[in-house]
N, C-alpha and C positions, 0 to 999 in steps of 0.2 A: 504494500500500500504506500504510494508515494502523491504525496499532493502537487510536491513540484512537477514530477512528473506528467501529472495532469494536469498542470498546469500551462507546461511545454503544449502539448494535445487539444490544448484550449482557446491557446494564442493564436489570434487572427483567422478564426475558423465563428466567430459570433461576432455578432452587431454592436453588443452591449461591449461592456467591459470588466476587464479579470482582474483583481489586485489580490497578491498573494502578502499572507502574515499580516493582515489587514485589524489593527486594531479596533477591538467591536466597543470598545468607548468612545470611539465616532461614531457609532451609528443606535445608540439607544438613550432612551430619555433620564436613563441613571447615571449617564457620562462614566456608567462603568463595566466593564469586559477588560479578560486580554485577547491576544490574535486571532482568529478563525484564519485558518492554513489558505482557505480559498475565499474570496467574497468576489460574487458575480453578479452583476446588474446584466439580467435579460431585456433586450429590447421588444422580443418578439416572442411566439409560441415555437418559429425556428429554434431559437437561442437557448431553452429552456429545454427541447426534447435533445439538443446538442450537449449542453450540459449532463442531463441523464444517460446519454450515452457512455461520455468520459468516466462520470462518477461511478458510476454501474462497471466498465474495464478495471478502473483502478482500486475497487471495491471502498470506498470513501464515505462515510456518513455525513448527513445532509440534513437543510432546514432550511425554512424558509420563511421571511419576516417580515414587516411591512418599513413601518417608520420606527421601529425599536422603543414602541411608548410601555408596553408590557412589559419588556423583558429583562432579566437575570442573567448575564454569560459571568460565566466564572473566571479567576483570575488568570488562571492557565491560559483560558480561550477556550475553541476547540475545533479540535484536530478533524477538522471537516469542509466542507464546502456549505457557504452561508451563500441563499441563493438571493434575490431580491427584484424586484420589478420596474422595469424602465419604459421607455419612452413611450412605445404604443401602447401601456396597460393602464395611463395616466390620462389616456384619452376618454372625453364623456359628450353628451348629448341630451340636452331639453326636452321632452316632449313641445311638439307645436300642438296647441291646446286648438286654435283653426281649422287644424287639421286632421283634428278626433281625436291626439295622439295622448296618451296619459304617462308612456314612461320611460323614466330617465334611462339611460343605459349606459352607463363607464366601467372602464374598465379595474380590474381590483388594486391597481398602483394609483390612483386618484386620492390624493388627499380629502381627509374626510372632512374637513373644516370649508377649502375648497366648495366642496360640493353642498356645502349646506349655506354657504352666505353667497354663491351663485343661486339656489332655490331660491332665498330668500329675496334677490336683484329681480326674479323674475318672476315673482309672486307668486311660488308653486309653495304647498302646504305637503309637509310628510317627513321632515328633517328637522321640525326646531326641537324638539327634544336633545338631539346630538347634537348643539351647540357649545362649544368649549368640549366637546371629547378628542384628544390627540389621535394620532395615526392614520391606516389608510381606510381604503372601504373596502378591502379584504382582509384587513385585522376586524376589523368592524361586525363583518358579516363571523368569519370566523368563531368570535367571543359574542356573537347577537349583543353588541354593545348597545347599550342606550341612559334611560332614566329607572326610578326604580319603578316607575310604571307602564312606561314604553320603551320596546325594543324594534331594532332595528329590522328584526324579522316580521314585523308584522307592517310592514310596506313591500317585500321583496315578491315579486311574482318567480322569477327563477335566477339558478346562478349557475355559470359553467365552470369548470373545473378539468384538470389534467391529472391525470393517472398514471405515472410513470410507466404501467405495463398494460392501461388498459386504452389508452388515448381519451380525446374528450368527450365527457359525461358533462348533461345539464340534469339539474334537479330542479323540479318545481318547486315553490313555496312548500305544499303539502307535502313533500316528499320528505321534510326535513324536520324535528324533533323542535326547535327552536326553542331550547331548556333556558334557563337561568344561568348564563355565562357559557352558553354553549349551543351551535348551532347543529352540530352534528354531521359535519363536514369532519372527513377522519383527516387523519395529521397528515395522512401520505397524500394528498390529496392537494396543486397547487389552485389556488381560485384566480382566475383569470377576468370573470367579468359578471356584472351582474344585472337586472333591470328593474328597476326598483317604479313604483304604484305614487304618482304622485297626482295633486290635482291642483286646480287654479285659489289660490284663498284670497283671505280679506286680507291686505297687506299689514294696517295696522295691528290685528290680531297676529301675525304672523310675527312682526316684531313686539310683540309686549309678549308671546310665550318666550321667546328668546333673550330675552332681556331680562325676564324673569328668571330664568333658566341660570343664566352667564350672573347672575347677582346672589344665587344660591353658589354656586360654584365658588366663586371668589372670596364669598362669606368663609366656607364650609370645608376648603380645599388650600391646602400651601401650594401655590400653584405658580410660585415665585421661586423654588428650590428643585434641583433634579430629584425625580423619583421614576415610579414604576406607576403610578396609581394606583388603586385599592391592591393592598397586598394577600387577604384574605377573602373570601368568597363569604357572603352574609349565612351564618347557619338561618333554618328554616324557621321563621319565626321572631328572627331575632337579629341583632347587628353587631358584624366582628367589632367596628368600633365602638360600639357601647359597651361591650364586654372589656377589650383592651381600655378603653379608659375607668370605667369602674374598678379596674385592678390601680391605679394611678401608675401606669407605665406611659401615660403622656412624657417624653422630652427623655425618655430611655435612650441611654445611645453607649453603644459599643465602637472604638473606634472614633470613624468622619458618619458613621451610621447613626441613624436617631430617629423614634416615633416618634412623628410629627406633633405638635404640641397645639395644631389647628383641628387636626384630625385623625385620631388614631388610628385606621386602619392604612395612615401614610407611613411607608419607614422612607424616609429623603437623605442622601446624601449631603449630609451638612458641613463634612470638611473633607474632602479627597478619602471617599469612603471605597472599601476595597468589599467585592464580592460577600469575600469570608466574613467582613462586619456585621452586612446585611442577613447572612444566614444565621449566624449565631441570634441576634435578635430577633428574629423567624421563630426561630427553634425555644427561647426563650419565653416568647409572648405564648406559643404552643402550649408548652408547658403549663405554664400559669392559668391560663384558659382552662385546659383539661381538671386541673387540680380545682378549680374553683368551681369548675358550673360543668365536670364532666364531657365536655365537649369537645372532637378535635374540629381545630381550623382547618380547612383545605385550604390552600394557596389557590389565588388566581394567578398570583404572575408567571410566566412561562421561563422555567429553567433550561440552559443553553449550557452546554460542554462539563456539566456536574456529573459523577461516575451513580 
């Protein structure tokens, strides 16, 4: 197994572009990772099944991310190819309401912010909820991101997807489980594009949800500090952060690591915080939780090159 070697293999044979030992603290919203051996930005669905070719030869493990707003990579890195989405998968389109049309269609490299204060320019109604949510709209769809009332799965008519061995697959809306933090889109699985249910609103309504929206967030969220956002998944019933804060782990910090003292279910990077800070205080708040109220936390944030 050699990454450079696939690396050689890689060069000048894709659209996108290859950078090897590529530090993944550029590219996540914790400004923290070490190297991923490979980081590939695909331009195209070409670029993408060329990659799976290479990595499949050289037998290499693989992943693939949007804007790095979720995620955990370890200090190591990892010893893989990080795959990512370029230029045509950023491309989107309006419904012409003129012309019957009701939905949007971009591709899953589209930033999600993007796409929701374009809706907004053009007075479609079905995204103010995801206003102030980071990353793309195939992290989005992936995690059925949204509010704790609306999720993003309940505007998506279908989403297509590439299957390393099977080529591409479209799911309908109903096809899809669309859980709490989870769309049921499997891991191996890259999302490519989606077409999401939109319709013409009242504009002023459309900005006073949003506005509403974005003033709960800023309240409610350190959204001035790198982090991961919610680091634990709400048990049933109940809220990770009410729990972590009733333990008074607010402003815990191991390390540059620290629960957020805005919001507990934040752990943010408050001084040049290394992976392993953030785990131990994971593992820690875990703890406490179970001991107290019997319960374990599942992690939402997605862990990258941890054994």
């Amino acid at each position: 197994m050699s990454a450079f070697d696939a690396y050689c293999d890689l060069e000048g044979t894709i659209k996108g572009s290859i950078q090897y030992d590529e530090p993944m603290a550029r590219h996540t919203s914790y400004r923290i990772g070490g190297p991923a051996s490979l980081f590939i930005e695909c331009s195209n669905i070409a670029d993408i099944k060329r990659c799976f070719e290479v990595i499949s030869d050289h037998g290499l493990p693989w992943c693939v991310i949007g804007k790095g707003s979720n995620l955990l990579v370890s200090d190591e890195g990892f010893k893989g190819a990080v795959i990512t989405l370029g230029t045509e998968f950023k491309a989107y389109s309006f419904p012409n309401v003129d012309e019957g049309q009701s939905l949007l269609v971009s591709g899953a490299g589209a930033i999600l912010s993007t796409l929701v204060q374009n809706a907004f320019k053009g007075g479609y109604s079905g995204l103010e909820y995801c206003v102030g949510i980071p990353g793309t709209l195939g992290g989005a769809l992936f995690m059925n991101a949204g509010s704790g009332q609306e999720w993003i799965g309940g505007v998506v008519q279908s989403v297509t997807v590439l299957a390393p061995e099977l080529g591409l697959k479209s799911y309908s809306a109903a096809d899809l489980p669309w859980n709490y933090r989870s769309s049921g889109i499997l891991v191996g699985e890259v999302i490519l594009e989606a077409k999401l249910n939109m319709q013409k609103g009242h504009l002023p309504s459309i900005r006073a949800k949003m506005e509403g929206s974005l003033r709960r967030r800023r309240k409610t969220q350190p959204l001035t500090v790198p982090s991961c956002g919610s680091v634990f998944r709400n048990p049933v019933g109940d809220s990770a952060g009410r729990m972590i804060e009733s333990l008074g782990l607010k402003g815990f910090s191991i390390g540059g690591a620290k629960v957020s003292e805005v919001h507990a279910n934040f752990i943010v990077n408050d001084n040049k915080a290394k992976a392993a800070d953030v785990i131990e205080i994971i593992m820690h708040v875990q703890q406490r939780v179970k001991e107290e109220y019997g319960q374990e936390l599942q992690p939402e944030v997605r862990f990258i090159g941890f054994s």
